[in-house]
N, C-alpha and C positions, 0 to 999 in steps of 0.2 A: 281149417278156419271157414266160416259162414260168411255170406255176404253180409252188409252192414246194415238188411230189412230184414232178415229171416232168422230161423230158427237154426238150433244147432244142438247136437250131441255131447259137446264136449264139454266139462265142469269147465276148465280153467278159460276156455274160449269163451263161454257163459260171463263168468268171473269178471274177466278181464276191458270185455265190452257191454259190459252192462252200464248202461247209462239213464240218467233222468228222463223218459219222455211224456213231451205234454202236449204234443199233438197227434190225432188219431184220426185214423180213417173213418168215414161212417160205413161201416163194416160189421154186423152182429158177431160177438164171440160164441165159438158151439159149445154147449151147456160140458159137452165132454173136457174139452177143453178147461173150464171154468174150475171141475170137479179137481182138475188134475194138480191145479196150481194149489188147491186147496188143499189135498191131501198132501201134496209135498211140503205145505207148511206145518201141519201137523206131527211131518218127520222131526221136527228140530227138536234136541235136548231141552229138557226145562229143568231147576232144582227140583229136587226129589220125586222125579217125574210126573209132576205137580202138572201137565200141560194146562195152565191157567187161561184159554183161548175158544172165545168164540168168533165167529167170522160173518157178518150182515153183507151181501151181495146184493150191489142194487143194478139190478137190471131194468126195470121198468121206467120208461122215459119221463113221466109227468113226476115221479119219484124222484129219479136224475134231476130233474128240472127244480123243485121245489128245495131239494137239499141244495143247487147252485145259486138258488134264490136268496138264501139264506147266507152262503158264503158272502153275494154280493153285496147284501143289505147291511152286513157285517163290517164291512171292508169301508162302507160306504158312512157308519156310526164311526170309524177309527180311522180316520184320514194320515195318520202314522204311517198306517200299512202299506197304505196306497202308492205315499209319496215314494216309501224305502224301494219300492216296488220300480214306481218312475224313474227316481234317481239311477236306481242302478243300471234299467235299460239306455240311461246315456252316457256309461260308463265309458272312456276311454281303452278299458281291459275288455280285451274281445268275449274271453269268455265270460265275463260273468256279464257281460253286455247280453252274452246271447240268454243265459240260466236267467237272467232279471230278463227280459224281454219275453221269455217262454212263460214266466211265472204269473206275470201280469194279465197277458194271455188267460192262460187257465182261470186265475182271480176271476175273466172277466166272463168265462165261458164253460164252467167247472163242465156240465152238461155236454160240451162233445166226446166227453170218453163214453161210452156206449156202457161203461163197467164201471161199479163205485163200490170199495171195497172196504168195510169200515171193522180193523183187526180188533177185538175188546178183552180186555183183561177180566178177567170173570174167576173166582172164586169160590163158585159154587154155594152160592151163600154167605161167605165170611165178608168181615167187614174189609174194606178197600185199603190198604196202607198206604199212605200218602209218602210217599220214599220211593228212590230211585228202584233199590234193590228190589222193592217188591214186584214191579213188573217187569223187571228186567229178563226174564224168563221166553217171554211176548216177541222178543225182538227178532230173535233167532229166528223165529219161526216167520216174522216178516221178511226176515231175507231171504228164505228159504221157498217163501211164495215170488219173491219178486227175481231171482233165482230161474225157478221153474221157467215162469212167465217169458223170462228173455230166452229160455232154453227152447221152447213152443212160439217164438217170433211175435210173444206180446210185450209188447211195452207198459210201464209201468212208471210211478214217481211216487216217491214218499212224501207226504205234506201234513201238515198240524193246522188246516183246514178246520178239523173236528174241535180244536182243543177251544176257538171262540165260538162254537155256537151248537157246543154241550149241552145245552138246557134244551135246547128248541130238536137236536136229534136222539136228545129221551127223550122227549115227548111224542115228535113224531114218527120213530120207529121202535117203542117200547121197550127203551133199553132199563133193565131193572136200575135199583140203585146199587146192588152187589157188582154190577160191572162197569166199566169204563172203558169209552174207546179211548183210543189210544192215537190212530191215523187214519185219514183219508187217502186212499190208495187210486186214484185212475187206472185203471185198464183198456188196454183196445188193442188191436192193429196199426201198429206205428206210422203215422205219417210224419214220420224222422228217423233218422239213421240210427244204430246203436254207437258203437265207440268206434276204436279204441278210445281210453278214456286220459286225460292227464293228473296225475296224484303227487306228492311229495314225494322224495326220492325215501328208495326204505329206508338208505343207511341214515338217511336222518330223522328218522321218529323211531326208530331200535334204539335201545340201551342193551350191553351185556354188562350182569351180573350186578348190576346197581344204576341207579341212575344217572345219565349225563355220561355214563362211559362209551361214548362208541366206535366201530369199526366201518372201515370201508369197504365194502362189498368185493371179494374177488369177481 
């Protein structure tokens, strides 16, 4: 096992403590690095090995900045967000106290991750299918980067950042209209621990052989 800031070799230790994080050191990621998490998403299965993925990597701070701009000014149009956001940081439940506290955070500072990663469904030209299934290919290949990422002692969080303010990041970083992001990725140098992590127990979200049938875990 790894200690709970670093990196590590093993899949299931990977797996197992991989967690949301959304605070980072200010610390540059080395381009090698960058390359790496990249190509291991690349590894994931897609239908027909269709891999439907491009991958925008924003490194450039005043870039960083204007795309958090854009989160803010968002968040700031849709007072919804904001509140679900507050509410929850004074949640009596500790964790989702801390996950709604981190998040609001990040709402409020997308810009200290040094790394912004924006995955896009891209089809090479074809029209975009508005359906679960058609990008569901995409996904894999996001775990597989965020995966990597805790495996290399980066941290990572999955966010739909992107999905309000679509218009304004094709525009500003030329995304055609044959493709779609999909998520806004943080990366950095974790200033937070990875896991272990807490989940539902399996034997309660298994079914054998039909659904609703299930067994208790030896």
């Amino acid at each position: 096992m790894s200690d709970n800031r670093t990196g590590t070799e093993s899949l299931f230790d990977a797996i197992y403590t991989q967690r949301a994080i959304r605070k980072f050191r200010d610390e540059p990621v080395p381009k090698d690095l960058l390359w790496r998490v990249i190509e291991a998403a690349t590894k994931a299965p897609s239908g027909t090995n269709s891999q439907p993925w491009k991958f925008i990597v924003i490194e450039d701070e005043g870039r960083r900045r204007a795309i958090a701009q854009m989160v803010r000014d968002q968040s700031q149009k849709n007072p919804g967000t904001r509140e679900y956001f507050s509410r929850g940081s004074r949640s009596e439940e500790r964790s989702e106290r801390l996950m709604l506290t981190g998040a609001l955070s990040l709402l409020d500072d997308l810009a200290q991750a040094p790394v912004l990663i924006i995955p896009c469904l891209d089809r090479d030209g074809a029209p975009i299918a508005d359906s679960f299934r058609s990008g569901s290919s995409i996904y894999g290949a996001i775990q597989n980067l965020q995966l990597a990422a805790r495996g290399l002692g980066l941290g990572t969080v999955l966010t739909s950042f992107e999905a309000a303010i679509e218009a304004e990041l094709r525009a500003y970083l030329d995304i055609p209209d044959t493709a779609a992001p999909v998520a806004l990725i943080p990366l950095g140098f974790p200033d937070a621990n990875f896991g272990p992590t807490r989940r539902k127990p399996v034997d309660e979200v298994t079914f054998w052989d039909g659904w609703g049938a299930t067994e208790t875990r030896a």
